[in-house]
C-alpha positions in Angstrom: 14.2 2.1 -19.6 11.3 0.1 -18.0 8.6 -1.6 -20.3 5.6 -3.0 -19.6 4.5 -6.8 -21.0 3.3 -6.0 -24.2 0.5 -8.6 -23.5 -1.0 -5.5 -20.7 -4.2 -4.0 -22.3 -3.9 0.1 -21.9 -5.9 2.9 -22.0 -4.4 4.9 -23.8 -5.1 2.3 -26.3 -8.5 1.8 -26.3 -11.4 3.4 -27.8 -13.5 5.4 -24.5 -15.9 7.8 -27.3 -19.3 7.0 -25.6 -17.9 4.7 -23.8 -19.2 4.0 -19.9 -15.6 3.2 -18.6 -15.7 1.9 -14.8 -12.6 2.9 -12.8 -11.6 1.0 -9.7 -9.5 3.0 -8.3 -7.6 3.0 -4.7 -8.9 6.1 -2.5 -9.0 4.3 0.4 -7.7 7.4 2.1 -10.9 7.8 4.6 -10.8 7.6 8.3 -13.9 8.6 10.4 -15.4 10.8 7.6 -11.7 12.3 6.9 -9.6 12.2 4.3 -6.2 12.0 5.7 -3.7 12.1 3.0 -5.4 12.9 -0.9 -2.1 11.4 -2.6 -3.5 8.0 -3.7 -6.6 10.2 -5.2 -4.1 12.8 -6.5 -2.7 10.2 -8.5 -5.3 8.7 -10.5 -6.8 12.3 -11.9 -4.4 11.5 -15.4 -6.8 8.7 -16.3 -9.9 10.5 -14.8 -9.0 13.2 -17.0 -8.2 10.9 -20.2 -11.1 9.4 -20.0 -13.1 12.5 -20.4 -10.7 14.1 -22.7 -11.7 11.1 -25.0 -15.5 11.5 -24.9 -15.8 8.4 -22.2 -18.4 8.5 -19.3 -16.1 7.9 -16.0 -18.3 5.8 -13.0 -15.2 5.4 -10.1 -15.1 2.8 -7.3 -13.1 2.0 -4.4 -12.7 0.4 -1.2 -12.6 2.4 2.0 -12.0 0.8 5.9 -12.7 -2.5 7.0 -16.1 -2.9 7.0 -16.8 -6.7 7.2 -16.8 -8.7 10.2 -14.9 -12.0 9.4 -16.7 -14.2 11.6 -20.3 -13.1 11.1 -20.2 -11.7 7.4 -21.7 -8.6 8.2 -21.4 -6.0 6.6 -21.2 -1.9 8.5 -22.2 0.8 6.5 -22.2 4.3 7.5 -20.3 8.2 7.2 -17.1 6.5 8.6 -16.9 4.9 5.4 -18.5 6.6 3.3 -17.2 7.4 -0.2 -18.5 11.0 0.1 -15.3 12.6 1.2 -13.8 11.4 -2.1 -17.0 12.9 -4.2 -16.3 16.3 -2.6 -12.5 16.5 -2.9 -13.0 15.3 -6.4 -15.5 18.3 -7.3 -13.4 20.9 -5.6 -10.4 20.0 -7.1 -11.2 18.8 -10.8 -14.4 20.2 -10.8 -15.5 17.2 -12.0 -19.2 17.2 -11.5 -19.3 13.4 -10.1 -22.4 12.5 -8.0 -22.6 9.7 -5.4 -24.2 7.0 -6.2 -27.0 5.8 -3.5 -28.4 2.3 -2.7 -30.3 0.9 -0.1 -28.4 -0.9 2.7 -29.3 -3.9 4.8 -28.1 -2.8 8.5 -26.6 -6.2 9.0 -25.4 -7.1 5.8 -24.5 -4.2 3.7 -25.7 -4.0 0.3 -27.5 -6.9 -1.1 -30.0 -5.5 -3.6 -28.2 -6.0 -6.6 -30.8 -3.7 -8.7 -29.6 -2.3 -11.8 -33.0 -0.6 -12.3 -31.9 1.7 -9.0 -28.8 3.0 -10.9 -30.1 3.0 -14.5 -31.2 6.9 -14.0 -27.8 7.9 -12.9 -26.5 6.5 -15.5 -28.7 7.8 -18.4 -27.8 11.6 -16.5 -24.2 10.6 -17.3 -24.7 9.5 -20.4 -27.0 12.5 -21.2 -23.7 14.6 -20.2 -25.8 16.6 -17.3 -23.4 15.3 -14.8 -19.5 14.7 -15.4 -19.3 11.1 -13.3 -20.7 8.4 -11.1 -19.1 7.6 -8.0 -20.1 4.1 -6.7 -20.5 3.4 -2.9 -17.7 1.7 -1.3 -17.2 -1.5 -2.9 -16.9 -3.0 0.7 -20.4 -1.8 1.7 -21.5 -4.7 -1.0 -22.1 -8.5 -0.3 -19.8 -10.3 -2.1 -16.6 -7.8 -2.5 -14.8 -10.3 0.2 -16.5 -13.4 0.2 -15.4 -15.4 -2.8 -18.5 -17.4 -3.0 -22.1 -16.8 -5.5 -22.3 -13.2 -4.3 -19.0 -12.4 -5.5 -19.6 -13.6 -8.7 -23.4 -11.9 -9.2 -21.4 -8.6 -7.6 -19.2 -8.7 -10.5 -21.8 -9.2 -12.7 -23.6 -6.3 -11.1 -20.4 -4.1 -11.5 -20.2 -5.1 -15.2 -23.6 -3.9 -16.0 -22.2 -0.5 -15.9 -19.4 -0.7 -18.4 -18.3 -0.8 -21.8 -14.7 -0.7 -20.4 -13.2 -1.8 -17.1 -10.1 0.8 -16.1 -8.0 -0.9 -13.4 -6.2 2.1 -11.6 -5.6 0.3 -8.4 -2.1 -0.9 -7.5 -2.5 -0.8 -3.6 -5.8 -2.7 -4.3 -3.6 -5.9 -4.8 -6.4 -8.6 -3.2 -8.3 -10.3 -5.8 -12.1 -9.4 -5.0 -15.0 -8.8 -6.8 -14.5 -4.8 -7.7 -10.7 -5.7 -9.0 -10.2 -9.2 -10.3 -13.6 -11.3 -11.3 -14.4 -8.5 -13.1 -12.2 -8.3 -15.3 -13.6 -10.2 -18.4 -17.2 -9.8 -17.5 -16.8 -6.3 -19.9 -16.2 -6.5 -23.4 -12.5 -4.6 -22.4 -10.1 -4.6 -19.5 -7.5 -2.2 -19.2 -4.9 -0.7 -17.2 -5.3 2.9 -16.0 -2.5 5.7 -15.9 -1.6 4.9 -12.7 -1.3 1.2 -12.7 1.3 1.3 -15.3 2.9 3.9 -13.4 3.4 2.0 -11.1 4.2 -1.4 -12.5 7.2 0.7 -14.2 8.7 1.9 -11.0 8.3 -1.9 -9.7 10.8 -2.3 -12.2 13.2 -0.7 -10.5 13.0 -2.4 -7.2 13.0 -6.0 -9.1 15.6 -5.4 -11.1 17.4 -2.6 -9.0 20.6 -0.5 -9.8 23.1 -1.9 -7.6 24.0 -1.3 -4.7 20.8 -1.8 -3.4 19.5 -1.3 0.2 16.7 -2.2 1.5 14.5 -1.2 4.1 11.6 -3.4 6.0 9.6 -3.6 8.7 6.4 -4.8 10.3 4.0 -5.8 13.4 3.9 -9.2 12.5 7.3 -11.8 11.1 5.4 -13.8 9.9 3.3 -11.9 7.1 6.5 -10.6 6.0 8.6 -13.7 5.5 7.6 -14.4 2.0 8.4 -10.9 0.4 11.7 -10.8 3.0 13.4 -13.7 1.8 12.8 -12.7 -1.6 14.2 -9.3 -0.9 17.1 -10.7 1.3 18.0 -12.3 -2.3 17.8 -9.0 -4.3 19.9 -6.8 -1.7 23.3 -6.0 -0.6 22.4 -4.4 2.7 19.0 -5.3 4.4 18.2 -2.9 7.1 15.3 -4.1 9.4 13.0 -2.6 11.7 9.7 -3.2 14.1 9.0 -6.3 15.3 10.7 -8.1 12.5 13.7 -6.7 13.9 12.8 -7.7 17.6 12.6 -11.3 16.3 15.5 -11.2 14.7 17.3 -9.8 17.3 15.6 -12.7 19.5 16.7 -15.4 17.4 20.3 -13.9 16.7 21.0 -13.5 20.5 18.8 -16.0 22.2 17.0 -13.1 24.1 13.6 -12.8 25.4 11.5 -9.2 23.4 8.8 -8.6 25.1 5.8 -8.3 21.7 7.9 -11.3 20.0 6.6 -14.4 20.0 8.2 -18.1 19.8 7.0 -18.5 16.1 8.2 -15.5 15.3 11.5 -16.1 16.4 11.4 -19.9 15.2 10.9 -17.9 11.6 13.4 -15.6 12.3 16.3 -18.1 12.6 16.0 -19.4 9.3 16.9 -15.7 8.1 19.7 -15.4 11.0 21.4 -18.6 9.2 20.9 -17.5 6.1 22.8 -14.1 7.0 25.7 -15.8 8.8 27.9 -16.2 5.9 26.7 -13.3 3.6 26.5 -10.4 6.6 23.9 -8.6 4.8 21.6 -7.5 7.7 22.7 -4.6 9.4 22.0 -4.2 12.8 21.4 -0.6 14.4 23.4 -1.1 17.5 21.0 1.4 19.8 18.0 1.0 20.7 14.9 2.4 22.4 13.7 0.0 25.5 10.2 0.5 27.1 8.2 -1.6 29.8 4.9 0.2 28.1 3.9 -0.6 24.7 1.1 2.2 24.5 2.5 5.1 26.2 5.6 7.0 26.5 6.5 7.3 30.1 10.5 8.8 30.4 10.8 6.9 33.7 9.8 3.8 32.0 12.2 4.0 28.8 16.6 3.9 28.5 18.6 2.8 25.3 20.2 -0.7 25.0 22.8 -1.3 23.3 23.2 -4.6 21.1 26.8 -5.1 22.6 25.5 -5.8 26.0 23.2 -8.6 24.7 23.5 -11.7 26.4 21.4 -15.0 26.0 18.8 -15.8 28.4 18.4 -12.1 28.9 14.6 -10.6 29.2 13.6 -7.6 27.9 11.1 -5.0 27.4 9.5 -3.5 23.9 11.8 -2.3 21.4 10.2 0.5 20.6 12.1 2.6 17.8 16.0 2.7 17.1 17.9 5.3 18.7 18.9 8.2 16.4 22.7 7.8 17.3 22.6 4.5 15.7 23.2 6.0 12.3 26.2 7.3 13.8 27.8 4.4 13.3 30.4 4.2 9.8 28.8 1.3 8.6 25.3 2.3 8.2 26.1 5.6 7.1 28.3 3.9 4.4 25.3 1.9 2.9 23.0 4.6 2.8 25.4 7.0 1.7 26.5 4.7 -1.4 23.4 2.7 -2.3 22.3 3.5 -5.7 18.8 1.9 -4.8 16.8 2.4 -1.5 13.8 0.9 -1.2 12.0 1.7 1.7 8.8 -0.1 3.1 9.5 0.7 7.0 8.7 2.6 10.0 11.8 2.2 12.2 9.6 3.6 15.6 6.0 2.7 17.3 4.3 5.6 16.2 3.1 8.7 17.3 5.1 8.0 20.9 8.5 6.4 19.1 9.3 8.4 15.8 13.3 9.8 16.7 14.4 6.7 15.0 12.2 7.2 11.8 12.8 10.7 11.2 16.6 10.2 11.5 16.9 7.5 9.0 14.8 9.6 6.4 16.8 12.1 6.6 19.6 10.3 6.2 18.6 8.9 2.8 17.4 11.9 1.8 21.3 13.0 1.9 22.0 10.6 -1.2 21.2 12.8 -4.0 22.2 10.0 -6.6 20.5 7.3 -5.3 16.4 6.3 -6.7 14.5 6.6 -3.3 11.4 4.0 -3.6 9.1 4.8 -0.8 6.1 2.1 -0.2 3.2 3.9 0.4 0.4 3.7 3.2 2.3 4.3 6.2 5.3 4.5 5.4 4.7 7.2 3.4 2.5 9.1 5.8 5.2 9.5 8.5 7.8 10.4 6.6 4.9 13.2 5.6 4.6 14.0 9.2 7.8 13.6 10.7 10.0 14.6 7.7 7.9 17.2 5.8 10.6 19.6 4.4 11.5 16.2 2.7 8.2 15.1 1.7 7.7 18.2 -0.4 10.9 18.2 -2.0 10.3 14.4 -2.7 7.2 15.3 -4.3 9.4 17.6 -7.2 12.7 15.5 -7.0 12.9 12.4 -9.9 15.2 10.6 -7.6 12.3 9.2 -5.6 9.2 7.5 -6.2 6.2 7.2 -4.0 4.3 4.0 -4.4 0.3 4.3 -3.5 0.8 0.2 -2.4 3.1 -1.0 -0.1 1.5 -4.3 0.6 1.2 -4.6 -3.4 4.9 -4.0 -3.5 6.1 -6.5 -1.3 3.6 -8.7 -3.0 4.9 -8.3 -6.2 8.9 -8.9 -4.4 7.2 -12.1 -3.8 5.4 -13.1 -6.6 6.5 -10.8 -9.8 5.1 -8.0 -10.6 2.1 -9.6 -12.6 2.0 -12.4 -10.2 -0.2 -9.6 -8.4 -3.7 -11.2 -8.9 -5.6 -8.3 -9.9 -3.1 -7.5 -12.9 -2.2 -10.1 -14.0 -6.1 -10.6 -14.4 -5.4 -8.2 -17.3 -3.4 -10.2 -19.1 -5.9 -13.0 -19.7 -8.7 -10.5 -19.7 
């Protein structure tokens, strides 16, 4: 059975009667004034609901888009990414009474009136029990959320102001910023929510997996991958890549040209083709799905290639998805079929034009009925909701898998350890 580190602070541990308990939570689920997928809010409602069971005051907070320009600093507020979405799911399905919080907002730099007084009313109606919660604005709409500079730490400050108890419930939030790690000690208690611990258990069983254990990754970019990769590589028996980590693999395996790969990728990717030389871990979809056009879908313009007819010096287009009849083949039907452990953090095609690929493989693991299906969540979990929804909604009633709400946190935790993810192991010291 999975533990936590006794040293984690919990909620269910903590005293919350008249308590102002400030949640961050991850709901980043928001795109153009829509919420796509309500999972990652589904899942926090056990410690919205303890929290209120317990006589505590609940003010929520989370993330939503990428608001700030990197160069400039600025800041873009507006509906797009807006937190009101949340507010109204919340009240329609919890009936939870929460309001939205309102401040002013500088058009170029987001909110930078760090005025307690503007709140303080709010907060005496939750106190006063005449509404059932706050719900902050997006934490990114603030100066300072990002920046790691003074307006980080007087943010944090700010944020504190509103708490007796800070309620971390925010595994995919795994970046150390203002709302989710220098907070964390600036309130007499720091905790970690429901979910948090949830999900720190089910880490367990990708770092310390019942063997054998396959793994699944893939990506737009080698080179942000490498880290949790190697790590991974370590952990598995059968390492099943996809995306452009594949393509550079494939690049530096067969001295072939990929059109979307690029040299550094594939000067990355040969450290992992040595590594694989002797072990043979990797395995290597034999088909796959060739296009000259990265953005559309033009039959005329896409065939299958086959690994087999490879040769070096060769140039060709994107590899777009894997072919479907690769899983044909004994050998990766074998380690799917007998894995005990599947961890999945991949999307095999170029979505929404290149899916076959993706929606094959799903289905193939959803045939191992004794295996413990880990799924990392943002996209990988919304196209097996789309392409593979039969499965999806079994998934969501079957013990055998487990749906992060983080795959970036995840991977970062392959890397680092689970408490090696800034924001939690915050907790510890808090």
């Amino acid at each position: 059975m999975s533990t936590l580190d006794p040293r984690l602070p919990l909620l269910q541990n903590t005293d919350l009667n008249g308590k102002v308990v400030l949640v961050r939570v991850d709901h980043n689920v928001v795109e153009k004034g829509v919420i796509k997928d309500p999972f990652r809010i589904d899942s926090t409602f056990g410690t919205i609901h303890h929290i209120a069971s317990k006589g505590g005051f609940p003010v929520l907070m989370t993330h939503v888009g990428r608001t700030r320009d990197k160069k400039t600093g600025r800041v873009k507020t507006g509906p797009d990414t807006s937190v009101l979405p949340i507010v109204e799911y919340l009240n329609r399905k919890i009936r939870g009474g929460f309001v939205a919080a309102e401040l002013p907002a500088d058009p170029d730099f987001g909110i930078v009136d760090l005025d307690f007084a503007k709140l303080e009313p709010l907060v005496k109606s939750l106190k006063a029990r005449e509404i059932g919660g706050i719900y902050l604005p997006n934490t990114r709409w603030f100066a300072g959320e990002e920046s790691k500079d003074d307006k980080t730490k007087a943010l944090a400050e700010f944020f504190a102001k509103f708490a007796d108890v800070f309620a971390n419930d925010a595994f995919g939030s795994w970046q150390p910023h203002a709302s989710t790690f220098d907070i964390v000690g600036k309130v007499p208690v720091s905790v970690a929510g429901f979910l948090l611990q949830k999900e720190l258990i089910g880490l367990e069983r990708v770092l310390n997996p019942e063997k054998p254990f396959l793994g699944v990754v893939a990506g737009a970019k080698y080179d942000t991958k490498i880290g949790p990769l190697l790590k991974l590589y370590e952990k598995t028996d059968r390492l099943l890549l996809g995306g452009v980590i594949y393509n550079a693999f494939l690049a530096a395996k067969y001295d072939v040209k990929i059109k979307g790969v690029d040299d550094e990728d594939v000067k990355l990717a040969k450290d992992l083709v040595a590594k694989d030389k002797d072990a043979g871990k990797i395995l290597e979809p034999g088909v796959l799905v060739e296009s000259e056009l990265l953005e559309s879908r033009d039959p005329a313009k896409v065939k299958l290639a086959r690994i087999k007819d490879f040769k070096p010096g060769d140039s060709r287009g994107y590899f777009l998805d894997v072919a479907p009849e690769s899983f044909d083949d004994p050998k990766l039907g074998e380690a799917i079929a007998s894995a005990k452990t599947v961890f999945i953090n991949a999307v095999m095609g170029f979505t929404p034009n290149f899916f076959e690929g993706s929606q094959r493989f799903y289905a193939e693991v959803a045939k191992n009925k004794g295996a413990k299906k880990l799924y990392g969540g943002g996209d990988t979990l919304q196209e097996l909701k789309t392409l593979n929804p039969g499965v999806y909604l079994q998934a969501l009633e079957d013990d055998s898998y487990y749906f992060f709400t983080g795959g970036g946190a995840v991977l970062t935790a392959i890397e680092d350890g689970a408490y090696g993810i800034k924001p939690v192991g915050a907790l510890l010291k808090g």
